[in-house]
Every structure is written in C-alpha cells, then in structure tokens.
N, C-alpha and C positions, 0 to 999 in steps of 0.2 A: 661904325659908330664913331663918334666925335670924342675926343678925350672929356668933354665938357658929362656927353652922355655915359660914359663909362663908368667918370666919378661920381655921378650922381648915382648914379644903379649900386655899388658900393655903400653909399650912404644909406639908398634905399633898403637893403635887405642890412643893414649892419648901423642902425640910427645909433647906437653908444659911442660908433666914431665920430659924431656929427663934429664935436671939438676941437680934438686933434685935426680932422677935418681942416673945419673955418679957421682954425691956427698956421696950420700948412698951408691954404691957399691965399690968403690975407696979404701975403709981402710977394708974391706971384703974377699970377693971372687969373686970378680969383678959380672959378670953377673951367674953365678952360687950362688951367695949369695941367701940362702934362701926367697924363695918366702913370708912364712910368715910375715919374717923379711921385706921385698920388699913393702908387701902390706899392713902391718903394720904401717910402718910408713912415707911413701909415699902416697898411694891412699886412704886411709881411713880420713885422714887431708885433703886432695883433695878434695873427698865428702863432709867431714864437710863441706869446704871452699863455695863449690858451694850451696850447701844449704841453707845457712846462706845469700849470696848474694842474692839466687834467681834466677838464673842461670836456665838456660835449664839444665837439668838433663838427659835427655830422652839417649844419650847416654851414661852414665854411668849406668844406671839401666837395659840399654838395654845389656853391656859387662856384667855385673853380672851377668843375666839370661843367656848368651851365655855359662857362664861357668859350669851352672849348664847342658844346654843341651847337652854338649861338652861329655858326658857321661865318662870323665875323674876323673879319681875319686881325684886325686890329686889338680885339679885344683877347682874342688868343695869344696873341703874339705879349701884350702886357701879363697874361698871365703864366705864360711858357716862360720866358726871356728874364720878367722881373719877378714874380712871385716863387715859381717852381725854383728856378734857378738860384736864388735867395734862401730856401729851403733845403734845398741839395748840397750846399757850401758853405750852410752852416754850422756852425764849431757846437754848437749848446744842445742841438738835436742830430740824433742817427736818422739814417734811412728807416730803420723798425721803429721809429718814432711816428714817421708820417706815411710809407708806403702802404700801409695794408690801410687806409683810410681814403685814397684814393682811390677814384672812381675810372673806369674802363679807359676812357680817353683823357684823362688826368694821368693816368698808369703809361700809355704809351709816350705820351710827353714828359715826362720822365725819364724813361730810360732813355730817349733819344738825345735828351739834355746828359744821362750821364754818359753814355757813349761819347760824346762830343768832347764833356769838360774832365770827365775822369779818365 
C-alpha cells in the first residue's frame, strides 16, 4: 500500500479524524504525507484519547489487527514501529491498559516490540 492509501483507509474507518487529518496533511504532502508521520501524530493521541476516557476501543484494536492481517508489509510495519511502539512507551498508559485488547497478531507484535525496546 502507498502511504497515500494507508491514510486514507485511517480516515475511512475513523471519519471524526477527518480534521486533524486535513490539518496535519495541509503544510505536507497533502495525502501522500507519510503514513508514519500520519499515524504518529494523529491516531496514536486518538488511542491515548480513547483510553484515558474509557471509550469502546473495540474498533481501533480491531483496525490494528486488520493491518497486520492485511499481509502488507508496509502498512504493518506503520502500525508495529509507530502505533504499537508509541503505545508501549507511553508514560499516561500501562501495558493492562492496552494488552488484553489486542488482537492475536496485535499481541505477538507487541511483545516482539517489547522484547527489543525493553
């Protein structure tokens, strides 16, 4: 997938970002702005958001896991590397915050991620 297609699929199952979005991609490259960049600092603050609130989650953990089955390697790699990773190392949520909400192959990139960094 293209970073262009990445963020748009973002957009598409997650339209309340649509904003922050076209604010983030505006001074860029518009919808080709890197997806790291995209999901960095868009969906990852999004996640925090929802978790902190308490929010149903079930669909955001549920698009993580789609990308890892997507068998895309670029679109896993944004959500191992920037999402997960971002999650893992964050000061405001534990692990019992987000692990038991991850999904099978959401779960294994995880730990592999904390293997690595912790």
């Amino acid at each position: 997938m293209t970073n262009k297609e990445i963020n748009l699929l973002m957009i598409e199952k997650f339209p309340q970002l649509q904003n922050a979005y076209e604010e983030e991609v505006s001074w860029q490259e518009g919808d080709d702005t890197g997806s790291h960049v995209v999901y960095g600092d868009i969906f990852t603050y999004y996640i925090e958001s929802e978790i902190l609130k308490g929010a149903d989650t079930t669909k955001i953990f549920d698009f993580i896991e789609e990308a890892f089955l997507s068998g895309d390697q670029d679109f896993d790699n944004v959500m191992s590397v920037t999402v997960l990773e971002y999650l893992l190392l964050n000061d405001k949520l534990t692990e019992s915050d987000i692990f038991p909400h991850l999904k099978p192959l959401s779960k294994k990139a995880w730990n592999a991620l904390k293997k690595d960094l912790l």
